[in-house]
N, C-alpha and C positions, 0 to 999 in steps of 0.2 A: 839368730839372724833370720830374717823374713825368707822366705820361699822366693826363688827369681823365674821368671819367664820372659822368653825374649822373643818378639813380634819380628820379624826380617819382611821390612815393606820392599825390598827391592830382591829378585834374586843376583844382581850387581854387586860387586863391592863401590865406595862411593868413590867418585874420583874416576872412574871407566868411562871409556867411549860409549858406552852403552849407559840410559839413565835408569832404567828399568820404572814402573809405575808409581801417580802419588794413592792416598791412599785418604779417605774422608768419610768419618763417623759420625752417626749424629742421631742424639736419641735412643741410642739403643740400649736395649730392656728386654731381661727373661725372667721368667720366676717359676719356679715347681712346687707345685702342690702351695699354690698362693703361697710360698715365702719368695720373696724377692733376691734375687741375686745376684745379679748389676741391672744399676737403675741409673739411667741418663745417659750412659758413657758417649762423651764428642770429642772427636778429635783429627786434627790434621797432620799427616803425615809426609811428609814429601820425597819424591822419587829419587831412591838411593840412600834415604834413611832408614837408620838403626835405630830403634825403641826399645827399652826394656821395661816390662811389667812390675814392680814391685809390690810385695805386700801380702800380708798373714795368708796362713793357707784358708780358705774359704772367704775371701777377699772377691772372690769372682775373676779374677787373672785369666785360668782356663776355659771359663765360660765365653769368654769375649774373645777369645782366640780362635773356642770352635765356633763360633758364629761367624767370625771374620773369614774363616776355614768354611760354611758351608754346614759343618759337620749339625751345627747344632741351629734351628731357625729362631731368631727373635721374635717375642711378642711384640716390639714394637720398634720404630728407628730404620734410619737405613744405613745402608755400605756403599759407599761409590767407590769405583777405580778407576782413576782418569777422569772423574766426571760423569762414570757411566755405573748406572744403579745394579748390583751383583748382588742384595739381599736378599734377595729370592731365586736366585741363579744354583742350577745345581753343581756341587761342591767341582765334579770333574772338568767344569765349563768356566771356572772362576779367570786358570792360571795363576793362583793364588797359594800358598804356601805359608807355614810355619814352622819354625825349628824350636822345641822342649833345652831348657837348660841341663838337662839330662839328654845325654844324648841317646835316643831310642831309636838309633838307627839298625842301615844292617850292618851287622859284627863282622860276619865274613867278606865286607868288602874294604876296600881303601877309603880314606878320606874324597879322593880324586871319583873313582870309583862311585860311590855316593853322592856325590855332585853332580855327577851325569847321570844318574839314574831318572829326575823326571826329564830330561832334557832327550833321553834317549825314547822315554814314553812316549815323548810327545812328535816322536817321528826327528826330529833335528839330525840332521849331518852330522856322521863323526868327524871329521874338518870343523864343521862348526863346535861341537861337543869341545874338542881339545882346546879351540881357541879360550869357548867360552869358560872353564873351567879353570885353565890354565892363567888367565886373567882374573878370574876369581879369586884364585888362592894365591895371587901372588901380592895382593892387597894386602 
C-alpha cells in the first residue's frame, strides 16, 4: 500500500461558520543535487478542503508539503493563500500548517489539547481557543 500524507488546507473542519483559507500552486519545483523531486506540481485548493497526498515513498509528497510549510524553499513556482504570494514568506508568518498521517504530535497532550496548541501560540483567547477547537472536533 503506497505511503499517505495528508495536506489540511483549512484549519476549519468544512461545513463551519468559519471558512478558513484557499490555497493555489503553481509550478513548483525542487531538486537536490540536480536530481529532480517534484517537478510542476499545480494545484487548487479550496477554503475548508481536505487533500490527501498519495503515492510510493520518494514520490515527493513530503517535499511539497515542506515547501508548502515554508520549511523547505522551491527552486521554482509559487504558493498563494488567499491570493496572496507566501513562497518566499518565512515559515512562522505563513499561518500555514500540516498534519503527517502518522501522527507526530505531542503524546503527553490530549487530542483537544494539540489543537489549541498553535492557536494558543498565536496569542488567541482561550474563549476563542475552546470555541474554536470544540467546533473542530466536533466535525
Amino acid at each position: 500500500m503506497p505511503e499517505q500524507t495528508t495536506l489540511l488546507a483549512s484549519a476549519l473542519a468544512p461545513g463551519s461558520s468559519l471558512t478558513g483559507k484557499s490555497l493555489s500552486v503553481s509550478g513548483l519545483r525542487k531538486s537536490y543535487s540536480g536530481t529532480t523531486v517534484v517537478d510542476g506540481v499545480d494545484m487548487e485548493i479550496a477554503a475548508g478542503e481536505f487533500v490527501t497526498f498519495l503515492g510510493s515513498s520518494g514520490s515527493g509528497k513530503t517535499t511539497t508539503l515542506m515547501m508548502l510549510a515554508g520549511f523547505t524553499e522551491p527552486d521554482s513556482g509559487t504558493i498563494e493563500v488567499d491570493g496572496r504570494d507566501i513562497t518566499r514568506l518565512n515559515p512562522g508568518k505563513r499561518d500555514f500548517g500540516f498534519v503527517f498521517q502518522q501522527y507526530l504530535l505531542f503524546p503527553h497532550m490530549t487530542v483537544s489539547e494539540n489543537v489549541a496548541f498553535p492557536l494558543q501560540l498565536r496569542g488567541v483567547s482561550k474563549t476563542e481557543i475552546r470555541r474554536r477547537v470544540g467546533e473542530t472536533l466536533e466535525a
